[in-house]
C-alpha positions as a printed NumPy array, in Angstrom:
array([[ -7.266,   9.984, -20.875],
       [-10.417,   9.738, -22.745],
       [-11.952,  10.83 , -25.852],
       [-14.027,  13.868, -23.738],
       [-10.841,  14.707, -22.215],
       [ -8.095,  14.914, -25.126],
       [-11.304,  17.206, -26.96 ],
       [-11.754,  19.476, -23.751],
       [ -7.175,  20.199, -24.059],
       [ -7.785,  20.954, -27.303],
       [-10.831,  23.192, -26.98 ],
       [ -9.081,  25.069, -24.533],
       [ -6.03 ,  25.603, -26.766],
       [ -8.157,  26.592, -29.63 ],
       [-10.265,  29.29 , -26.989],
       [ -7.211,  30.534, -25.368],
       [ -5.22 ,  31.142, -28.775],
       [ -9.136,  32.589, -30.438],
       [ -8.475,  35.158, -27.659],
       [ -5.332,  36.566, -28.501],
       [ -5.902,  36.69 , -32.387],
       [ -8.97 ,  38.451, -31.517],
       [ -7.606,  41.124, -29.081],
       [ -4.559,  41.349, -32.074],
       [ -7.113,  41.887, -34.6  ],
       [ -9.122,  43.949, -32.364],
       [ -6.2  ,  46.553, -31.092],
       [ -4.755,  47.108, -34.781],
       [ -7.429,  50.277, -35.285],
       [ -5.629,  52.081, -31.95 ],
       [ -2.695,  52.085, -34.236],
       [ -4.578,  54.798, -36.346],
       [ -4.396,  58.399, -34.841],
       [ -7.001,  61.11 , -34.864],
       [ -5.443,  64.119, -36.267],
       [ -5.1  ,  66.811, -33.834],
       [ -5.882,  70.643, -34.131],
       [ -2.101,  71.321, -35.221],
       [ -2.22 ,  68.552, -37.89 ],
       [ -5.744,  69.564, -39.249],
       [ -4.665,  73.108, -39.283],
       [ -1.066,  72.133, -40.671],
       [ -2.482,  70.361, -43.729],
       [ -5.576,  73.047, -44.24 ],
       [ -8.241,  70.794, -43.17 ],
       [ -9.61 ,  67.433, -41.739],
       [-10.173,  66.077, -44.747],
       [ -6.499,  66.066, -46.03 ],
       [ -5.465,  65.241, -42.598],
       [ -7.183,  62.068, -42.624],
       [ -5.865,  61.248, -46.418],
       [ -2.48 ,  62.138, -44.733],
       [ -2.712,  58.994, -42.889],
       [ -2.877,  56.675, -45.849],
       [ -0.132,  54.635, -44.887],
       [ -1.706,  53.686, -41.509],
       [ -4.478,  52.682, -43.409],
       [ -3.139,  50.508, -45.212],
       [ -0.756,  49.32 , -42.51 ],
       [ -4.158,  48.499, -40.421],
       [ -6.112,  46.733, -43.712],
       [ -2.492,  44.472, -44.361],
       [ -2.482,  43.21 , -40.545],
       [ -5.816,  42.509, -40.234],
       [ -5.949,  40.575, -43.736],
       [ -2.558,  39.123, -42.515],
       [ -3.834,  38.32 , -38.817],
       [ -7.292,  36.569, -39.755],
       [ -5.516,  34.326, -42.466],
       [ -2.984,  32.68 , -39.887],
       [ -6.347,  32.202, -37.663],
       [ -8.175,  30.372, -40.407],
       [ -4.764,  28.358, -40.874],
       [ -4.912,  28.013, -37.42 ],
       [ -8.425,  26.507, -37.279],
       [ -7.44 ,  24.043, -40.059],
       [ -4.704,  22.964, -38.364],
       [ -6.195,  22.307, -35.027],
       [ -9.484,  20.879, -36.661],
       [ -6.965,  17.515, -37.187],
       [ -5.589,  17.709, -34.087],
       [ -6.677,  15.689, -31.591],
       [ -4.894,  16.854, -27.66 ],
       [ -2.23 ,  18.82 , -26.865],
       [  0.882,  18.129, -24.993],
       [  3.18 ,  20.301, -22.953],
       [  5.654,  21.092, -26.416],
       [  2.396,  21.572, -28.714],
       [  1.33 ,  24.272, -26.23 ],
       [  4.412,  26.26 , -26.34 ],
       [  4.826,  25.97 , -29.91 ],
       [  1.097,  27.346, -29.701],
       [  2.671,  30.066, -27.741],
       [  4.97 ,  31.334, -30.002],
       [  2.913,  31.599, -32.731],
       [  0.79 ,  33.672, -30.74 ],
       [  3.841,  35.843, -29.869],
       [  4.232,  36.197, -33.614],
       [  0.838,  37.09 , -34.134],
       [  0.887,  39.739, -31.629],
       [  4.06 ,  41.37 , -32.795],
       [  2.822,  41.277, -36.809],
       [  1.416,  44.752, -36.64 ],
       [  4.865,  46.48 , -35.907],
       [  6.582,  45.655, -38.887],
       [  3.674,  45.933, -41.19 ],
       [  3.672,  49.881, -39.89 ],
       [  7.48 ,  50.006, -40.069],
       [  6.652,  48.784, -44.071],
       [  4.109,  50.621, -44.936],
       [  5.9  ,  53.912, -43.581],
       [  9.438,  53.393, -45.416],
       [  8.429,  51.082, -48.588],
       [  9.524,  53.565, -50.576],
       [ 11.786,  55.689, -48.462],
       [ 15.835,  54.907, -48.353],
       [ 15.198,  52.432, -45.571],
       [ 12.505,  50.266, -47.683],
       [ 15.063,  47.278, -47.687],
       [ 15.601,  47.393, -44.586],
       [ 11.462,  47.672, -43.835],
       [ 10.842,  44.844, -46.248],
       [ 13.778,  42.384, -44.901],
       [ 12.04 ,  43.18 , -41.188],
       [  8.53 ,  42.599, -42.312],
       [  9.726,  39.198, -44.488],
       [ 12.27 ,  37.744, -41.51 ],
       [  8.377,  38.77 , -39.108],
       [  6.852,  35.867, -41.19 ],
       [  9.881,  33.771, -41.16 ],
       [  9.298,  33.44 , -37.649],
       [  5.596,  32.516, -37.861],
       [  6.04 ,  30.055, -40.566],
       [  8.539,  28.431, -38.374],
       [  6.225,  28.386, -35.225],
       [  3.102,  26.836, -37.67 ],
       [  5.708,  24.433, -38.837],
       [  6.968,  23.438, -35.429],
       [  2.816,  22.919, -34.357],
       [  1.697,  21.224, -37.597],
       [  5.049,  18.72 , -38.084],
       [  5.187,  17.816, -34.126],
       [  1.644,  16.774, -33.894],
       [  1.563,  15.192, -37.51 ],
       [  5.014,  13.428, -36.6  ],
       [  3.627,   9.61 , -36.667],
       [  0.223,  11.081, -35.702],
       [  1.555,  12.044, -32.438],
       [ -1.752,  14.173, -31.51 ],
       [ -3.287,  13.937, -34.902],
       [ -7.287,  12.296, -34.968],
       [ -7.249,   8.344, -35.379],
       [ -9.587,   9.339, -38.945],
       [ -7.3  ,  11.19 , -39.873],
       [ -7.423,  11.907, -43.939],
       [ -3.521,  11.028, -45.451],
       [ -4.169,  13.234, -48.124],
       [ -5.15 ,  15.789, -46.16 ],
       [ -1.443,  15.433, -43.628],
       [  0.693,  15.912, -47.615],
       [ -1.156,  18.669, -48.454],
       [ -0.556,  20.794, -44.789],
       [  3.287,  19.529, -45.447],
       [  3.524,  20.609, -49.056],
       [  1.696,  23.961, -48.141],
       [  3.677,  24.655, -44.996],
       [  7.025,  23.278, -46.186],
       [  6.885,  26.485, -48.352],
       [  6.694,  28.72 , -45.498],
       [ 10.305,  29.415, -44.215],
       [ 12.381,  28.883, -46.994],
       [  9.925,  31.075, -49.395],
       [  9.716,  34.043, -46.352],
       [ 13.692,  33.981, -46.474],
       [ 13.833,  34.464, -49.985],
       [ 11.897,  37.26 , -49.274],
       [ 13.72 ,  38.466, -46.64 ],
       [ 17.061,  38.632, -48.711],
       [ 15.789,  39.612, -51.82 ],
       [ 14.491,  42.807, -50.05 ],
       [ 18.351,  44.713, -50.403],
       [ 17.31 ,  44.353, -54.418],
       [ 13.858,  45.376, -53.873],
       [ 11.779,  46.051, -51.303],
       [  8.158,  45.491, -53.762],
       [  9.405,  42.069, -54.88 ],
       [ 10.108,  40.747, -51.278],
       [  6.66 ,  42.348, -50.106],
       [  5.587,  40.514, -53.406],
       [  6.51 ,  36.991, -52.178],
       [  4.912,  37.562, -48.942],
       [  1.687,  38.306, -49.942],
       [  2.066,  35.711, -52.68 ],
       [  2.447,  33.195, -50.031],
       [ -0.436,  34.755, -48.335],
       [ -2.962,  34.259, -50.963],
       [ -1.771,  30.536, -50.937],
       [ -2.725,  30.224, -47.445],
       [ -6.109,  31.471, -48.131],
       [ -7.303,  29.16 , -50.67 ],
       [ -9.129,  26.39 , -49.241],
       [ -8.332,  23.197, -48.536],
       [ -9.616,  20.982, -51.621],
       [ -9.816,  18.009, -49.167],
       [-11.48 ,  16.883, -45.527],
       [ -9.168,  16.455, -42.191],
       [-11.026,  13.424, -41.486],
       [-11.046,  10.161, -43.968],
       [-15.481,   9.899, -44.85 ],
       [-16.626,   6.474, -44.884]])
């Protein structure tokens, strides 16, 4: 297989899985309800109606943040990778089933943070991640494993840095996961702790410059 060739797998890849973060991304507002006549006259007006709903508001701004950071890892992942193979694409796959099923247990948290049940929320949001770390593990480690699919120029320093970053992922999520029975804001904490770590740019290039 050629150089064309191997690009064209990836590119496909890279469309098929821009596709599903967008529709993700794109659905999350549906999860917002306009208040009915009953609600607006329940709560004396539109305008406290619509405040009502602050915890699908936030629930919507927390996916969407959440949702378009895993597609910029994804893009920085995938911008050293150089084909895909049958297991690359099904670990693809699964992340993408994570993706899609990250807006349910951000609602479930943002509706019982602080009720009885905000363990429980938290542990379900955390162990949601868990997952998704694992799936961007399985991707990142099988293609990097002796450059399996990686580019030939491929930047060394570039390869530790995706490990050390990524190697954080599941064991960091499970923390937060457990530590959600002895609070729920501390395990929320960690996750968006790790979030803002996968943010920050990369302070190096995939590809070795000459």
């Amino acid at each position: 297989m050629n150089q064309a060739e191997q690009a064209n797998e990836t590119a496909r890849l890279e469309a098929f899985s821009d596709g599903v973060f967008a529709i993700a991304i794109t659905l999350l507002v549906l999860e917002i309800h306009v208040p009915g006549q009953e609600e607006i006259a329940e709560h004396g007006g539109l305008a406290p109606a619509l405040a009502d709903l602050w915890s699908s508001y936030i629930a919507f701004v927390t996916s969407f943040l959440t949702i378009l950071i895993m597609w910029i890892n994804h893009h920085t992942i995938f911008s050293a990778i150089r084909r895909s193979d049958h297991f690359l694409i099904i670990f693809n796959g699964l992340l993408l089933l994570g993706v899609t099923f990250v807006p349910f247990p951000t609602s479930v948290l943002a509706e019982h943070l602080e009720g009885s049940d905000g363990d429980v929320a938290a542990a379900f949001y955390a162990a949601t991640f868990v997952f998704t770390a694992l799936c961007f593990n399985l991707i990142w480690r099988y293609s990097a494993a002796g450059n399996r699919l990686l580019r030939g120029d491929i930047n060394p320093s570039f390869v530790a840095a995706i490990n050390y970053r990524y190697g954080l992922g599941v064991p960091v999520y499970g923390i937060a996961a457990l530590t959600a029975a002895l609070s729920p804001e501390l395990s929320f904490g960690l996750c968006m702790a790790l979030a803002i770590l996968y943010v920050i740019p990369m302070r190096m290039q995939p590809v070795t410059i000459s």
